[in-house]
C-alpha positions in Angstrom: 145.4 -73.7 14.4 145.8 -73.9 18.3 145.6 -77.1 20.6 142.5 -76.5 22.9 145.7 -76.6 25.5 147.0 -73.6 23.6 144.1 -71.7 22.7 143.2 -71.4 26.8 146.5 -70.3 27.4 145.9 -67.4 25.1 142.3 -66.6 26.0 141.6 -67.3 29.2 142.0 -64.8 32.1 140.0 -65.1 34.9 141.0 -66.4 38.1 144.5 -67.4 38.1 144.7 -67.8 34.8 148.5 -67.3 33.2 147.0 -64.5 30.8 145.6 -62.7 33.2 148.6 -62.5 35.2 150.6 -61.8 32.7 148.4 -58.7 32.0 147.9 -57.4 36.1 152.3 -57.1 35.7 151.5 -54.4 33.4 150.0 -51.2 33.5 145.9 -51.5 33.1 144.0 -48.6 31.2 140.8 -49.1 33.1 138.1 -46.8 32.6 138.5 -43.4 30.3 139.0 -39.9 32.8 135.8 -38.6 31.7 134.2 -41.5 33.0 135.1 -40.2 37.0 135.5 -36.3 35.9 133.2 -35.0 38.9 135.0 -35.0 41.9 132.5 -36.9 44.9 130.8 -37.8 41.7 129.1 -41.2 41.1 131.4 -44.3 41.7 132.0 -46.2 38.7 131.9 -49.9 38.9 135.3 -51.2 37.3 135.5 -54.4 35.4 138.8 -55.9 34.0 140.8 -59.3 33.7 138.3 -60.9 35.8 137.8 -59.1 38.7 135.5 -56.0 40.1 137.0 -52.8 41.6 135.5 -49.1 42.2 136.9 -45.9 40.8 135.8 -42.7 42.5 137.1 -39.3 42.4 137.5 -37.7 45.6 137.1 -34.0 46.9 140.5 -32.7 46.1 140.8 -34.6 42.4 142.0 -37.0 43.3 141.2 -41.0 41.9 141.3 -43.7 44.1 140.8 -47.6 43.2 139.7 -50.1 46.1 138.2 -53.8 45.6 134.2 -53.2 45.0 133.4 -54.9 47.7 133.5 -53.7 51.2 135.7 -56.0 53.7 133.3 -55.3 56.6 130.0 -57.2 55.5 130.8 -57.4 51.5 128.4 -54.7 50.2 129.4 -53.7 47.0 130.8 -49.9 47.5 129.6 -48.8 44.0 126.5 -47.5 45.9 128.4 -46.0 48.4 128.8 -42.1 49.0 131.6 -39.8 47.6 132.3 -37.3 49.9 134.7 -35.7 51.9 137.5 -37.4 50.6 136.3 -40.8 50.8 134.2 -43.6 49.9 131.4 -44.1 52.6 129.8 -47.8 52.2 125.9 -47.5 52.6 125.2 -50.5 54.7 127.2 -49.2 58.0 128.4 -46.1 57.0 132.8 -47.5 57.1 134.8 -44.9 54.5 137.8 -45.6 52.8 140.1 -42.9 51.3 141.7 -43.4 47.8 144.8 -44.9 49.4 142.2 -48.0 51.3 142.6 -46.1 54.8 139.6 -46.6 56.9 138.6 -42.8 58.2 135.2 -43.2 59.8 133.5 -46.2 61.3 129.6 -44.8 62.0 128.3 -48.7 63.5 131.5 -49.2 66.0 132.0 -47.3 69.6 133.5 -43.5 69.1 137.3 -44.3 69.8 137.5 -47.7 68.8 141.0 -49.0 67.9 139.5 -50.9 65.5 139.5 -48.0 62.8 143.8 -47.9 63.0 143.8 -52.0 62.7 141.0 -51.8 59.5 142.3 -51.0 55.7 141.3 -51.6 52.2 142.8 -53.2 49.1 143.6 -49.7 47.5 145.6 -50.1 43.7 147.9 -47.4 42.0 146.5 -45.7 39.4 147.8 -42.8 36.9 145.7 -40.7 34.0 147.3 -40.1 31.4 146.1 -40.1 27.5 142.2 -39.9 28.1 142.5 -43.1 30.4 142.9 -43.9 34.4 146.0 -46.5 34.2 145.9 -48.9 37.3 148.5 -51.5 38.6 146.5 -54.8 39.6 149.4 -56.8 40.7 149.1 -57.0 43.9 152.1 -59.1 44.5 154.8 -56.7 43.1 154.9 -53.0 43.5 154.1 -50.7 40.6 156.8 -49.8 38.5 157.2 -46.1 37.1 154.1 -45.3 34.6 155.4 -45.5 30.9 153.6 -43.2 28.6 151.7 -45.0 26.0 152.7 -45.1 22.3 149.1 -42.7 21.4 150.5 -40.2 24.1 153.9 -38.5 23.6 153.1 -35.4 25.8 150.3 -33.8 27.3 149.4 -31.5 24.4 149.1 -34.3 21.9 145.3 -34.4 21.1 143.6 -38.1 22.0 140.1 -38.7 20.6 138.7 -42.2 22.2 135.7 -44.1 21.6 134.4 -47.1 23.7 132.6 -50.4 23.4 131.5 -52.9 25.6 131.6 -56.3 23.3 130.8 -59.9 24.0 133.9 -61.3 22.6 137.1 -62.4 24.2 139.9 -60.1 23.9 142.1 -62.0 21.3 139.9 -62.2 18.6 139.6 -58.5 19.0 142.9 -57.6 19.0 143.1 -60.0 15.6 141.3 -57.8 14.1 143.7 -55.4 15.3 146.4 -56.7 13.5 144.7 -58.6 10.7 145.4 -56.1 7.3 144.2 -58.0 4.7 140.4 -57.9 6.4 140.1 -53.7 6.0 140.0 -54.6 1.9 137.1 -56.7 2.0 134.9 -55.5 5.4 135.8 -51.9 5.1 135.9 -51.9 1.1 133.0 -48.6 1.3 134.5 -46.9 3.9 138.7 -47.2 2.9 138.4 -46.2 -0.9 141.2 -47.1 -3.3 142.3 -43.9 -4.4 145.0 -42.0 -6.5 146.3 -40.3 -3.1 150.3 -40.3 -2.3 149.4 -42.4 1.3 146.9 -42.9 3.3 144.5 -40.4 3.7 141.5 -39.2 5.6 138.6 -36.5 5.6 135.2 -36.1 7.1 133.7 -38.9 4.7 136.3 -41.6 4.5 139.2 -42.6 4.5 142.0 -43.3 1.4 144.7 -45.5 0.2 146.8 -46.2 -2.5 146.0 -49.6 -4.0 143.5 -52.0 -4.7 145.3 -55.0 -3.9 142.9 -57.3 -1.5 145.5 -59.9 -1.2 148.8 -58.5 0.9 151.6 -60.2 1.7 152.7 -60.5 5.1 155.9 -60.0 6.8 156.7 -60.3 10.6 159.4 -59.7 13.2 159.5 -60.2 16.4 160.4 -57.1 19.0 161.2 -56.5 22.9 157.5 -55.0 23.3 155.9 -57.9 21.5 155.7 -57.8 17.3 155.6 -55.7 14.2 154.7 -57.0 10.6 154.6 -55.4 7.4 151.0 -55.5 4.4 152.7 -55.0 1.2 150.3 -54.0 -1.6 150.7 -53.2 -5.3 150.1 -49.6 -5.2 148.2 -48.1 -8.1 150.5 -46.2 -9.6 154.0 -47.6 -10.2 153.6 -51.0 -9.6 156.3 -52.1 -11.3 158.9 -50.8 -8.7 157.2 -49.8 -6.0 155.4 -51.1 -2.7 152.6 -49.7 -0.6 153.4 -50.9 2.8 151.4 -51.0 6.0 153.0 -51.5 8.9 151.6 -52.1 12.4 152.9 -52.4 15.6 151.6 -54.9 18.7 152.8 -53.4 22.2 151.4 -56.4 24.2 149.5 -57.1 25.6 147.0 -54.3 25.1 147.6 -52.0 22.5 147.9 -52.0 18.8 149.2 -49.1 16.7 147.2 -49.1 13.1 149.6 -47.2 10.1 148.0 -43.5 10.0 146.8 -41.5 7.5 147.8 -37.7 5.9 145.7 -36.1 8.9 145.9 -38.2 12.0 147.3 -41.6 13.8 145.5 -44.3 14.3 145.5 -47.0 17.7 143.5 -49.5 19.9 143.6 -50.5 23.3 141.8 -53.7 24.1 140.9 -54.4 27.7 139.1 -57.9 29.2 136.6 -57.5 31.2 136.0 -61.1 32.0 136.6 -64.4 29.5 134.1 -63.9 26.9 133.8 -59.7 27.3 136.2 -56.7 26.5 136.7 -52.7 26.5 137.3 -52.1 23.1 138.9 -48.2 22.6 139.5 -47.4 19.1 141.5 -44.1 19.0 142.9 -41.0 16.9 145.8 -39.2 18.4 148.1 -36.6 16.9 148.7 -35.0 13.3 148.0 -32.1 11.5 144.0 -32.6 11.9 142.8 -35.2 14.4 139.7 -35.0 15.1 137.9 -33.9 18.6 136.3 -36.9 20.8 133.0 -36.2 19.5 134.0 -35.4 15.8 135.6 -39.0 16.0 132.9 -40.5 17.7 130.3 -39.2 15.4 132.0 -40.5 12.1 132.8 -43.8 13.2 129.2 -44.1 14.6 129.7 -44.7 18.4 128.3 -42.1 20.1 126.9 -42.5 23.2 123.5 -42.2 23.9 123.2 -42.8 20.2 125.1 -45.9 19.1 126.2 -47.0 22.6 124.6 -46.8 25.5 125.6 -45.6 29.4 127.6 -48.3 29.7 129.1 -48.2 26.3 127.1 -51.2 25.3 126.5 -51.2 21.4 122.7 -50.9 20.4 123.8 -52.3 17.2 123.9 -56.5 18.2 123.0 -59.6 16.9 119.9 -59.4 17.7 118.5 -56.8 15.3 121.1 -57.9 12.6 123.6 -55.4 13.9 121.1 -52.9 11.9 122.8 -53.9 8.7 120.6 -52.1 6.3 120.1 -54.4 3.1 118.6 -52.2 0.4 122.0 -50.1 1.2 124.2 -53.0 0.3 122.0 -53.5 -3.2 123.0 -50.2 -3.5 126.9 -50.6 -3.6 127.8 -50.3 0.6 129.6 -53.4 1.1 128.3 -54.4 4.6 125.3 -52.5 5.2 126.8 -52.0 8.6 127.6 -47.8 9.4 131.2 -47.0 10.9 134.4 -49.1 10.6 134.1 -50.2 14.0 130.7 -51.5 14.7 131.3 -53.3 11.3 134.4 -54.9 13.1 131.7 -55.5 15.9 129.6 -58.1 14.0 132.6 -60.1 12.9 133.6 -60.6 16.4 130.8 -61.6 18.1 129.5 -63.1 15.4 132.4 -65.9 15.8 131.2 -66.9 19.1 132.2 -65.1 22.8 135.3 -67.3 22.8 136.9 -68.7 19.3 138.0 -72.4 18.8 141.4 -71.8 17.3 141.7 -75.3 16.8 139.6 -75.9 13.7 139.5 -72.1 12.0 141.3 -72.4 8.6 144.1 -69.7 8.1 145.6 -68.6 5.0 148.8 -66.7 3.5 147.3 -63.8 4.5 147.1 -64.5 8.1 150.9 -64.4 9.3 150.6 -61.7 11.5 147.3 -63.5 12.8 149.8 -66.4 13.3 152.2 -64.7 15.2 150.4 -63.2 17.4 148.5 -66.5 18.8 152.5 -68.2 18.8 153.8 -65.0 20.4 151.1 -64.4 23.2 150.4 -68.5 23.9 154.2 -68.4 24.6 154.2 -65.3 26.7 151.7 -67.0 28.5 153.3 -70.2 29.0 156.2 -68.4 30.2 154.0 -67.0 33.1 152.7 -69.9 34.1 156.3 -71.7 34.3 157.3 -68.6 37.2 158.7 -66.3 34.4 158.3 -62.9 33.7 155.3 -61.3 31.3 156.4 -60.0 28.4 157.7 -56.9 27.8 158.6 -55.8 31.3 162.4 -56.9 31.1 165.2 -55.7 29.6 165.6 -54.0 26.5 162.9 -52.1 27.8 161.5 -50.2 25.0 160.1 -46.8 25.6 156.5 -46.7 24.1 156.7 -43.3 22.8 159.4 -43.9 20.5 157.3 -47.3 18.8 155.2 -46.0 15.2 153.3 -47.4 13.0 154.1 -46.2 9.3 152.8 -46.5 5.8 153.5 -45.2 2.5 154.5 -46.4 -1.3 157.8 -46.8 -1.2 160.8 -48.5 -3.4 160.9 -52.1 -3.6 164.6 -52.3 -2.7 163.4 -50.9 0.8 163.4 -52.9 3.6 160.5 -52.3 5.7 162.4 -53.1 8.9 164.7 -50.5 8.5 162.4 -47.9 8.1 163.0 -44.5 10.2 163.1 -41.1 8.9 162.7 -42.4 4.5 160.3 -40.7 3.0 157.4 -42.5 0.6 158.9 -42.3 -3.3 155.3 -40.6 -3.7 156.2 -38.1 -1.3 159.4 -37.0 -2.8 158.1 -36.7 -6.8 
């Protein structure tokens, strides 16, 4: 449990909030590249850690990120006109490039000075992996863009789908690194199987053991915290371990242990205090799937499970479309695709969770850790210190995995690197 003290430190991120400033000192994935793909295309209204920007691609390609709002009279600029490599706001007709340069003035006197004196709040930004990246601190420069864990190089395949949840971003990213829950919630769609590992194909997905009741190691790193699910496998009990270990790069992303085909992350973004970006995402392997392969089999398509906005049409109030008579049947939930099932847990707790009377068990150590981990990061913040993970060691994303596999029990999941699974050797 939290203090009410502690719980706001970790939730709270509007305004001046310390967890919102420790976020805006990182790099921000804030919309997905296919959401501003036309150049002088529709301006997209931006959302994220409390505040309101507009993303617009210009002319030449090129992405630009200025406040919504536009500093002349304070109409909002997501109306305004893409063209000619600028934003034009609709009430008097003053344009702003993507760098916040003012380059036409329509209501003021041809030659006025006033156009050299006039400029915008204009942000960084940086696509990479499927996502624009901006940097919101506007009281530090932007540091060099780090590729993300879920993006080695440019040729690695990353299939992303998106939701729009009422639910603050922690108990989100919980989920993200809550094993023991995926034996229970996803029971129908992750099948206890005689497989090696972890394994995946257009139906479902696989693992090695039936245990519901992992234990939990955790260890603190320089990007934020790894932790170890160790299960009884099926086969070989006796000796043998099926771990699952996940990886938290605060304060955004997660990295989920993959399976034979594909790897496995999330990248949780708030919108506001009690509303996030959720991005669940396969990257990489032998066989990932395309965006709308993945999108289709987790059940998020949009215009069929989500809507313009990526809004869910699954919600609380038709029951998330949890389909009873299935559930008689032998589905576990009722609920179709791993992440709208996720969905109704989240919200269902409430837009913001009171950490100070939930009950936690053995099985929530990494659930634990996280809260200490990120309430402390937080804290740190707020006292004039740096966020974490933006001071030395610096770890380079790319070289951060998540990993699973049935291996010995004299093997220390720490010091796994290049060890094969025992399964994988026979």
């Amino acid at each position: 449990m939290l203090s009410k003290e502690e719980n706001d430190l970790l939730t709270l991120v509007e305004g001046d909030a310390p967890m919102g400033k420790l976020m805006r000192q990182h790099w921000v994935p804030i919309c997905l590249s296919e959401e501003v793909s036309e150049p002088d295309g529709k301006p997209l209204l931006i959302e994220a850690i409390g505040r309101r920007y507009v993303c617009f691609r210009d002319t030449e390609g090129r992405v630009g990120l200025l406040n919504e709002l536009c500093p002349h009279r304070k109409a909002s600029l997501v109306y305004g006109r893409n063209e000619d490599c600028g934003l034009r706001c609709l009430y008097h007709g003053w344009k702003f490039d993507v760098e916040g340069n003012c380059v036409s003035m329509a209501s003021e006197p041809e030659g006025s000075p006033m156009i050299d004196k006039v400029r915008h709040q204009a942000y960084p930004v940086h696509e990479c992996a499927g996502f624009v990246w901006a940097w919101l601190d506007t009281e530090s420069e932007a540091p060099e863009f780090q590729r993300p864990a879920f993006s080695p190089d440019d040729d690695t395949l990353v299939s992303i789908l998106k939701m729009r949840i009422p639910a603050n971003w922690a108990q989100i990213t919980e989920g993200q690194i809550d094993s023991a829950h995926s034996s229970s919630l996803h029971s129908s769609d992750m099948v206890p199987a005689r497989v090696p590992g972890a394994a995946a194909d257009d139906a479902s997905w696989y693992r090695p053991s039936t245990d519901k009741s992992p234990r939990m190691q955790t260890e603190r790193t320089p990007y934020g915290f790894h932790y170890a699910a160790i299960r009884k496998p099926i086969k070989h009990a006796a000796t043998r371990n099926y771990l699952r270990i996940t990886e938290y790069i605060a304060p955004f992303t997660s990295l989920i242990p993959p399976n034979n085909n594909y790897n496995v992350a999330t990248v949780i973004v708030p919108i506001d205090d009690e509303t996030s970006h959720f991005h669940f995402i396969a990257w990489g392997g032998k066989a990932c799937p395309s965006t709308e392969q993945w999108r289709k089999f987790t059940h998020t398509q949009k215009g069929i499970d989500v809507d313009d906005r990526w809004v869910p049409k699954r919600n609380e109030d038709n029951n998330f479309l949890q389909d009873r008579q299935a559930m008689k049947l032998g589905n576990f939930t009722g609920i179709q695709g791993i992440p709208n099932q996720d969905l109704a847990m989240w919200v269902s707790m409430g837009a913001r969770v009171d950490r100070s009377t939930d009950l936690l068990g053995s099985s929530d150590i990494a659930v634990v850790e996280f809260r200490r981990l990120m309430s402390e990061a937080a804290r740190t913040v707020l006292e004039g210190g740096p966020a974490i993970g933006t001071t030395a060691p610096l770890v380079p994303h790319v070289t951060v995995s998540s990993k699973e596999g049935v291996y010995d029990k004299e093997i220390d999941w720490r010091s796994l690197g290049q060890e094969r699974p025992a399964d994988a050797a026979e």
